[in-house]
C-alpha positions in Angstrom: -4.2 -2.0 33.3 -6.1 -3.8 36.1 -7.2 -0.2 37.5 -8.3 0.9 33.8 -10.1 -1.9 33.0 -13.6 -2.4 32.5 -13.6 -5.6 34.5 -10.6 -6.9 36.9 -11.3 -10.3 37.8 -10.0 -13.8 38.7 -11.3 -16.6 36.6 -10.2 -20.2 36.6 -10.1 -22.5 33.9 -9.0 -26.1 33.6 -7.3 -26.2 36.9 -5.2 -22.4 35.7 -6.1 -19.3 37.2 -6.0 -16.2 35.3 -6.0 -12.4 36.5 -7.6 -11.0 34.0 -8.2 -6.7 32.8 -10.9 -7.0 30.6 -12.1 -4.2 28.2 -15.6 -4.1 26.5 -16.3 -3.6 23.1 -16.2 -0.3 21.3 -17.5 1.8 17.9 -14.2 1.6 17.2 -13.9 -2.7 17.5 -16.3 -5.4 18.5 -14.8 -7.6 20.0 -13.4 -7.4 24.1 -10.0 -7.5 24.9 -8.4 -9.5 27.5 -5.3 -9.2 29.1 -3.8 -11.5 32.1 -1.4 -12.8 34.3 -2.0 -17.1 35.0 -0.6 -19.8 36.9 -1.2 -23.1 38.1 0.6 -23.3 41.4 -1.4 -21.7 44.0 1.3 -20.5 45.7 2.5 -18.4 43.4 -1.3 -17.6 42.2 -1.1 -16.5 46.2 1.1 -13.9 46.1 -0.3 -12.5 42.5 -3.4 -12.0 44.4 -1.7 -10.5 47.3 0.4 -8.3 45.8 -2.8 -6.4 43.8 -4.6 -6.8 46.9 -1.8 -5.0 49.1 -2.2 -2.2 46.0 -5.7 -1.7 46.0 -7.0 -4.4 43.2 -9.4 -6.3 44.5 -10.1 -9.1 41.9 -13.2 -10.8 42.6 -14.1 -14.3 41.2 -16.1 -15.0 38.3 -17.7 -18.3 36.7 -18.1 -19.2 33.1 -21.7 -17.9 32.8 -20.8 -14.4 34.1 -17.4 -13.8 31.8 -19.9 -14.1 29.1 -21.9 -11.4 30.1 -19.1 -9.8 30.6 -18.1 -10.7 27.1 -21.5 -9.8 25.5 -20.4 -12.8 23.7 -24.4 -13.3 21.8 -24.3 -10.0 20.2 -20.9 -10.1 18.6 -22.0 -11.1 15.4 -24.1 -7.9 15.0 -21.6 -5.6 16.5 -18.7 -7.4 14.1 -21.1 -7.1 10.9 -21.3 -3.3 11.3 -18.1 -2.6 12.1 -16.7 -4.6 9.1 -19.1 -2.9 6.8 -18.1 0.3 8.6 -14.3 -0.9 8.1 -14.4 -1.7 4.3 -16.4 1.8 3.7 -13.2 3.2 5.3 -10.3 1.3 3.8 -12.2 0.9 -0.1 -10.0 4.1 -1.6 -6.9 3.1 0.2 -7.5 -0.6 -1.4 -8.2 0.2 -5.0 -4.9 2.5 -4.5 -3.1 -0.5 -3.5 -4.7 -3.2 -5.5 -3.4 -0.9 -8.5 0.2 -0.4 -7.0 0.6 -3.9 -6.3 -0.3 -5.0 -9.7 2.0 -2.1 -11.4 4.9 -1.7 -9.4 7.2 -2.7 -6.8 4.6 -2.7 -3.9 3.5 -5.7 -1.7 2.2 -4.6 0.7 -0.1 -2.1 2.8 -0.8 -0.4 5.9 -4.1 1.6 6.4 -3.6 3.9 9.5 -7.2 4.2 10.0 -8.5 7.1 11.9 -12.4 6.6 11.2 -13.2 9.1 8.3 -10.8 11.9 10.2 -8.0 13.5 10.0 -5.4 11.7 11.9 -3.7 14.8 13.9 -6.8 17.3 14.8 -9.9 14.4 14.3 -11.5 16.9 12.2 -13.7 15.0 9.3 -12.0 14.6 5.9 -11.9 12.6 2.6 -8.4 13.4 1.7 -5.6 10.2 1.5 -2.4 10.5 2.2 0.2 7.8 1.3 3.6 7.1 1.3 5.9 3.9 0.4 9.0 2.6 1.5 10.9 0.5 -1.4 13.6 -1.4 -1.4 13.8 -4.3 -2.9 9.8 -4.6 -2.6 7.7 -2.1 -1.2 5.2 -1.0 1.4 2.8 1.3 0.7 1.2 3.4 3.6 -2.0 5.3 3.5 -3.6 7.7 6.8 -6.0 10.6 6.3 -5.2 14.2 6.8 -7.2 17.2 6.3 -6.5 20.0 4.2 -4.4 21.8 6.9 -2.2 19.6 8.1 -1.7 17.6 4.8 -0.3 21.2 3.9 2.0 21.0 6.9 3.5 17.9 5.4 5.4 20.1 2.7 7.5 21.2 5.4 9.2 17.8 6.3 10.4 15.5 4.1 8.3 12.4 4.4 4.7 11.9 5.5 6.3 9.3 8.2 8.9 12.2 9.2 5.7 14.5 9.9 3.6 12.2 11.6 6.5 11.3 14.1 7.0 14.8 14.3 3.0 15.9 15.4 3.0 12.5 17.8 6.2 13.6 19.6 8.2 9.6 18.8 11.5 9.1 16.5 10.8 8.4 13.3 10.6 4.3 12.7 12.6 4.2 10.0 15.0 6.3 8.0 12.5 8.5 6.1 14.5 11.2 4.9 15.4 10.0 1.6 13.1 11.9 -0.1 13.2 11.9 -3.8 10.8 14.7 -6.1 13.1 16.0 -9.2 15.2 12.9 -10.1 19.3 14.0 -10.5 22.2 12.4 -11.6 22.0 9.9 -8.5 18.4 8.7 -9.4 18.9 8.6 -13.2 22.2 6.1 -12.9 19.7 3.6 -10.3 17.5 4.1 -12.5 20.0 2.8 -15.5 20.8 -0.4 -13.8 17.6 -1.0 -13.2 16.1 -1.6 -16.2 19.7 -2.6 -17.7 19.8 -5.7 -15.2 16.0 -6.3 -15.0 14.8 -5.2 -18.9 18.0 -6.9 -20.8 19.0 -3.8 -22.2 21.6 -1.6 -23.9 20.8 2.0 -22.3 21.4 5.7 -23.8 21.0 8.8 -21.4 20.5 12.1 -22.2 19.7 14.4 -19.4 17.1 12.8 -18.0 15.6 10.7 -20.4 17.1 7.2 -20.7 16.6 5.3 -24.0 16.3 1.4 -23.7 16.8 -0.9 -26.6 15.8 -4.6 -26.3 17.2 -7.6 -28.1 13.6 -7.3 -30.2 14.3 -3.9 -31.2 11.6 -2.3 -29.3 12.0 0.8 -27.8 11.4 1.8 -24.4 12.2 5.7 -23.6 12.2 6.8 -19.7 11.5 10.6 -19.1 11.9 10.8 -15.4 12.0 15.3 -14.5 9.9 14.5 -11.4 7.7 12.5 -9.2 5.2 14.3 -10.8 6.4 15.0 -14.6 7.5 11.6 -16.3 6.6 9.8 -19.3 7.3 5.9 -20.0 6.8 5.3 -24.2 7.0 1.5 -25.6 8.4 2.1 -29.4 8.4 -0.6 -31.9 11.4 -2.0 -34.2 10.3 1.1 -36.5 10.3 3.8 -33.7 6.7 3.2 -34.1 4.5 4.4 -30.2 2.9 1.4 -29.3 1.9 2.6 -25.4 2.7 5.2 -23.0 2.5 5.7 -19.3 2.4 9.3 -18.3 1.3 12.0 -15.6 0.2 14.5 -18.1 -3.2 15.9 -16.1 -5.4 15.4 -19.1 -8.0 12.5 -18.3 -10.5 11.6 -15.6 -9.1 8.7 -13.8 -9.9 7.4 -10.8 -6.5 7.6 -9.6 -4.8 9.8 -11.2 -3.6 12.1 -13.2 -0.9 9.0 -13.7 -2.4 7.1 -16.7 -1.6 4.5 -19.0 -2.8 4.1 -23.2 -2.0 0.3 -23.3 -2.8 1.0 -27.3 -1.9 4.2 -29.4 -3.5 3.2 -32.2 -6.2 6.4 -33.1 -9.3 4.1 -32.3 -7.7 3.5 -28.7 -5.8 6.3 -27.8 -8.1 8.1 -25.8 -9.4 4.8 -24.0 -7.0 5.5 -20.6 -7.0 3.8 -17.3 -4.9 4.7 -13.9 -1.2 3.5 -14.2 -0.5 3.5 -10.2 3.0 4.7 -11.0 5.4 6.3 -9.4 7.4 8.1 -11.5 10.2 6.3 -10.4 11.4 3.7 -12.9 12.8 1.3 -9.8 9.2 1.2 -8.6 7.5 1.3 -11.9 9.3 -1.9 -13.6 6.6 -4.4 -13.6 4.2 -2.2 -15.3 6.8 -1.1 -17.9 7.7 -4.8 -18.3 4.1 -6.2 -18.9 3.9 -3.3 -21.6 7.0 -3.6 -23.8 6.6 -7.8 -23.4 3.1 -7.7 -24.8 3.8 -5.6 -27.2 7.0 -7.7 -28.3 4.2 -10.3 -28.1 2.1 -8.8 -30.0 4.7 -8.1 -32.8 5.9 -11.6 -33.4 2.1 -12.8 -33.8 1.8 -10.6 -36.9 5.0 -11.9 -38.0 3.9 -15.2 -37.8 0.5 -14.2 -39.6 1.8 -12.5 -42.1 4.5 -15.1 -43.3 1.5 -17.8 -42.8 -0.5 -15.4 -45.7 2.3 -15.0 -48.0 3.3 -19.0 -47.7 -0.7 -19.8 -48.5 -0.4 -17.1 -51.3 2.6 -19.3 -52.7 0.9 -22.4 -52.1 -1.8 -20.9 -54.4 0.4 -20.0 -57.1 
């Protein structure tokens, strides 16, 4: 690092010195990084500075007033200013994407791979996402940019971590090749226990649509074919639609085509937002919670109301 660095240098502070590689600022960051080797006893310090020495490092001393310079330490603020705008231009899609997942489903958390508007294998410019998650017991949602051709390539593997190990010649990090598209008999029966443990409910299966009935009596019936062809419908105690979650490509949503109709009712039907689902019940059970216990909600309010009015229409009599 010493014979990369912008600046190799000895610099003493507070009775410690410090062999230091320092490299200036960038487009791509603002601030200089620093990396060193210190000690106080100057014997030691001694044969640091030898050894580079006897390697061709010649480290010459610098005072407070010239690290600075070499800092560019007065225009920082500028330099960080742009670079954070330029930064949150970058990450904004990636963060609604996430804000949404986090709210909705099992994801905590995010990782933005950023590659400066380009695709992350060839540079080439792009406004394509990519993103993947890991779940588990929570999950972590991970977002890069690829362009057209190479996010094609990524059909051939069978996760985007897989490929981009792949194209950068490492080992995948982690075990990425539990991939799951069309749901079978393995993803229906997680799914099952699931909602059975986390919903409180009695479940019915049939092919790949589970039923769940809650203590209330509402409904809440899973059609899980694919990643990419689901349906999530809250039913009242009369088998009444209440709201739906599905991935049916027929609104404009700014993430989509997963969308939610938090009412059915035909004013509200047609007033859709982005779901962030999955298509995956495991990831998508805060969402389908939230739904089913406002509606229950909802439900026992009217109750409520309507024996209030018939009590006031006895009271009358």
């Amino acid at each position: 690092m010493m014979r990369t660095a912008d600046s190799a240098h000895a610099y003493v502070a507070g009775g410690v010195f410090h062999f230091n590689a320092l490299f200036k600022h960038s487009k791509e960051f603002p601030a200089p990084r620093i990396y060193f080797m210190k000690g106080k006893d100057l014997l030691e310090v001694n044969k640091i500075g030898t050894y580079l020495q006897s390697n061709g490092i010649t480290l010459p001393p610098v005072h407070d007033g010239h690290l600075a310079t070499l800092l560019d330490d007065k225009d920082y603020p500028n330099r960080f200013q742009a670079w954070h705008a330029r930064r949150e231009e970058d990450v904004a899609p990636f963060r609604g994407l996430l804000d949404g997942r986090v709210k909705n489903t099992a994801v905590e958390k995010g990782m933005w791979l950023s590659s400066g508007g380009g695709c992350l294998v060839c540079g080439n410019k792009t406004e394509l996402m990519s993103t993947t998650t890991l779940i588990a017991k929570s999950g972590l949602m991970i977002g890069l940019q690829l362009c057209e051709h190479h996010e094609n390539e990524t059909k051939d593997h069978t996760s985007l971590l897989n490929y981009i190990a792949n194209k950068m010649g490492i080992p995948a990090p982690l075990l990425v090749d539990a991939k799951i598209h069309h749901h079978d008999n393995r993803t229906i029966t997680i799914s099952c226990e699931a909602i059975k443990v986390e919903l409180d409910c009695t479940i019915e299966v049939k092919e790949k649509t589970i039923t769940a009935l809650r203590k209330s009596g509402f409904r809440i019936i899973l059609r899980q074919d694919s990643l990419s062809d689901y349906a999530y419908n809250i039913q009242d105690p009369t088998k009444k639609q209440i709201s739906r979650i599905d991935s049916a490509n027929h609104h404009k949503v700014a993430y989509g085509p997963d969308h939610i109709h938090r009412s059915l009712t035909k004013s509200k039907k047609n007033k859709v937002e982005s779901s962030f689902t999955y298509g995956f019940a495991i990831a998508d059970l805060k969402i389908i919670r939230k739904l089913v216990e406002d509606a229950e909600a909802n439900w026992e309010a009217a109750a409520v109301d309507k024996n209030d009015l018939n009590d006031n229409n006895s009271d009358s009599e």
